[in-house]
N, C-alpha and C positions, 0 to 999 in steps of 0.2 A: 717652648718654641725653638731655643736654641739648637737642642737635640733633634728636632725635626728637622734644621736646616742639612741639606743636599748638596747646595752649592750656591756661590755667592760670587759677584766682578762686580764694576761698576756701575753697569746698568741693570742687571736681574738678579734673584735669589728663586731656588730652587727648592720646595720644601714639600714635607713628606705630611699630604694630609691624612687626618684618622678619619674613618669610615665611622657616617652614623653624626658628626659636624656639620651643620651649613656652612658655607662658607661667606655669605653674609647675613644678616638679619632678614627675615621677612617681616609681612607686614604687621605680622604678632606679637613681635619680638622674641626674645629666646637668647641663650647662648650663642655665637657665631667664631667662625675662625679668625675672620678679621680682626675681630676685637682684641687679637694679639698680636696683632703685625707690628706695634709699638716696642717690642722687643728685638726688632731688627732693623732697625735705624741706621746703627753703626755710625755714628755720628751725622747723619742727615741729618735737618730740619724735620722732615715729615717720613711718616711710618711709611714702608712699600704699600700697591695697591694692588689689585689682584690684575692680572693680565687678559685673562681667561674665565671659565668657571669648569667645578666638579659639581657633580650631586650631591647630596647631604651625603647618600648611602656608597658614596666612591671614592676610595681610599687611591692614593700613591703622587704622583708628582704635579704639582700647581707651581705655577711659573708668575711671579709676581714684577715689576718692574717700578726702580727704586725712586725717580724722579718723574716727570711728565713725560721731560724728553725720550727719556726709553720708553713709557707706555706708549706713547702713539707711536715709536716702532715696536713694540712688541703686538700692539695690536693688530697694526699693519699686517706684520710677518700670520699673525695667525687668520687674519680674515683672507689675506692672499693664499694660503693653505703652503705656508713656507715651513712652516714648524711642522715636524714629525713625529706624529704620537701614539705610541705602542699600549695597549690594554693586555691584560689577563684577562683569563675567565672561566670558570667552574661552568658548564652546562649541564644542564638534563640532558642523554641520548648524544647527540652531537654526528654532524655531518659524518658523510659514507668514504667521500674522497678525503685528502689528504691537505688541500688547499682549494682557498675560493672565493669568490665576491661575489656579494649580496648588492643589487641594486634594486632600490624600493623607493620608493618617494613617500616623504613625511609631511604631515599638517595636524593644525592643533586639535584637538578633541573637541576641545570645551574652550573658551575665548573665554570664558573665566576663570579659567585655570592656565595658565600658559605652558605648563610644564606638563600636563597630559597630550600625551601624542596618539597619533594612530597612522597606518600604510595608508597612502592615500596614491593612488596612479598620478594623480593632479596635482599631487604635492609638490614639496621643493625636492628636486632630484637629489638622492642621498647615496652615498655609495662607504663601503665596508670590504676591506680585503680580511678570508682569517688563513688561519693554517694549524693544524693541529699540532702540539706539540707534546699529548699523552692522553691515555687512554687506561681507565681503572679497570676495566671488564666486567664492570657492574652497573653501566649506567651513565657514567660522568666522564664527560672529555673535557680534557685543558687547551684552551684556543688561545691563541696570538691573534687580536683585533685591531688592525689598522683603520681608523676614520678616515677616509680621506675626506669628507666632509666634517661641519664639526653643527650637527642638527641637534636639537634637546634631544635627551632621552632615546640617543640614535643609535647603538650599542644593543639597547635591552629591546625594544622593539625590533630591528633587523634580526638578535638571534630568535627573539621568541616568534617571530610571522615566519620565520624559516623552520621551525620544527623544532628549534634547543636552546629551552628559553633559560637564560643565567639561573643559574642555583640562588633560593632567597629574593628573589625577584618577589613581592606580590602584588605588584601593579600590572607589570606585562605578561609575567608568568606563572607556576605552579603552584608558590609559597604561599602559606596564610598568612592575612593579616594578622600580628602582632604573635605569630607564633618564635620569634627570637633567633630566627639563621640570618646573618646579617650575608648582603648582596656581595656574590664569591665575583667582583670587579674591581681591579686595582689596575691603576695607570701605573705602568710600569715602568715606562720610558717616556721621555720627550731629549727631539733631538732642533734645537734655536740656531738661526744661523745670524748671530745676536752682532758679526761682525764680518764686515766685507773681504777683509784682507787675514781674515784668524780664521783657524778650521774650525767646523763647526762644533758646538757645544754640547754633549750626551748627559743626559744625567740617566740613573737609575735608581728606583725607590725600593727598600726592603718590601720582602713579602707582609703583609701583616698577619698578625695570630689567628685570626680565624680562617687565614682560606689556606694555612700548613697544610693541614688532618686531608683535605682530598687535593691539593695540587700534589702531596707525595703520596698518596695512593695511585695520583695517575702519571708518576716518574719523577715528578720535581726532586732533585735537590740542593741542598743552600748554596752547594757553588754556580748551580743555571744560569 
């Protein structure tokens, strides 16, 4: 956990989750990330708690806040849509233009599943700014994904209902079930404005190992 940690002050820590983690327990049990926030206490009473949420399958920066009092303003900040948060992403095919927003409205699939989503015109209005940031010539474009909403599963659905669905997707997109590309989406950036009178706070997450091989086929490299 230490080595994941990003960034740290007195009310947030900033840490680099691994794709393919929940990052709490479900109702199964299982392994979770949380279950090691106790290693970053730094002499608190109690472990951080998450602020936010990632997918199991989405790797890069989770924002945790270390006592109450920061969660209910970190919470605040992100249900008021004050926090700024930057995604990667590997697609199939990928938009004609160069930049663009996606507006689609999202509701649940299945009301027993909460976390399957679908486009629904009636949904909750959802919006997504991207912009291309490379192109392999084979297939696969690397996108800058801004949420400006923060919907479940609102990333993979907006690209896959628009035509380019995330690489390793196999809920929204191309990928088979259990055939082992894991989902080429990494939170790359979150930008907190964790203090009224202090500039605001950037962190940025390392790329992880698996989405190298096509973000530098389609230009990335390690200093981006």
């Amino acid at each position: 956990m230490l080595a994941r940690l990003l960034y740290r002050d007195g009310l947030m820590l900033v840490v680099d989750k691994p794709a393919g983690l929940p990052v709490h327990r479900g109702p199964n049990g299982g392994e979770a990330f949380e279950d090691y926030f106790g290693a970053l206490r730094f002499g608190l009473p109690r472990a951080p708690a998450l602020a936010h949420r990632l997918d199991r399958d989405t790797s890069g920066c989770l924002v945790l806040g270390r006592h109450r009092k920061a969660l209910a303003l970190l919470g605040k900040l992100f249900k008021n849509g004050k926090v700024g948060k930057t995604y990667w992403a590997v697609v199939e095919g990928g938009p004609e233009a160069d930049e663009g927003r996606i507006e689609i409205g999202l509701s649940k699939r299945d009301e027993s599943r909460g976390w399957w989503m679908k486009a629904d015109p009636h949904g909750l209005p959802s919006s997504t700014t991207w912009k291309v940031m490379g192109r392999d010539g084979s297939g696969h474009t690397w996108l800058a994904l801004e949420p400006l909403t923060g919907r479940t599963h609102q990333l993979r659905v907006h690209c896959a209902e628009t035509g380019f669905p995330i690489v390793g997707d196999s809920v929204y997109g191309n990928a088979p079930r259990n055939e082992g590309t894991p989902l080429h989406l990494h939170a790359r950036a979150v930008t907190v404005p964790i203090a009224k009178n202090k500039p605001l706070v950037t962190v940025t997450a390392p790329v992880p190992e698996h989405m190298r091989e096509l973000l530098s086929a389609c230009g990335w490299r390690e200093s981006t």
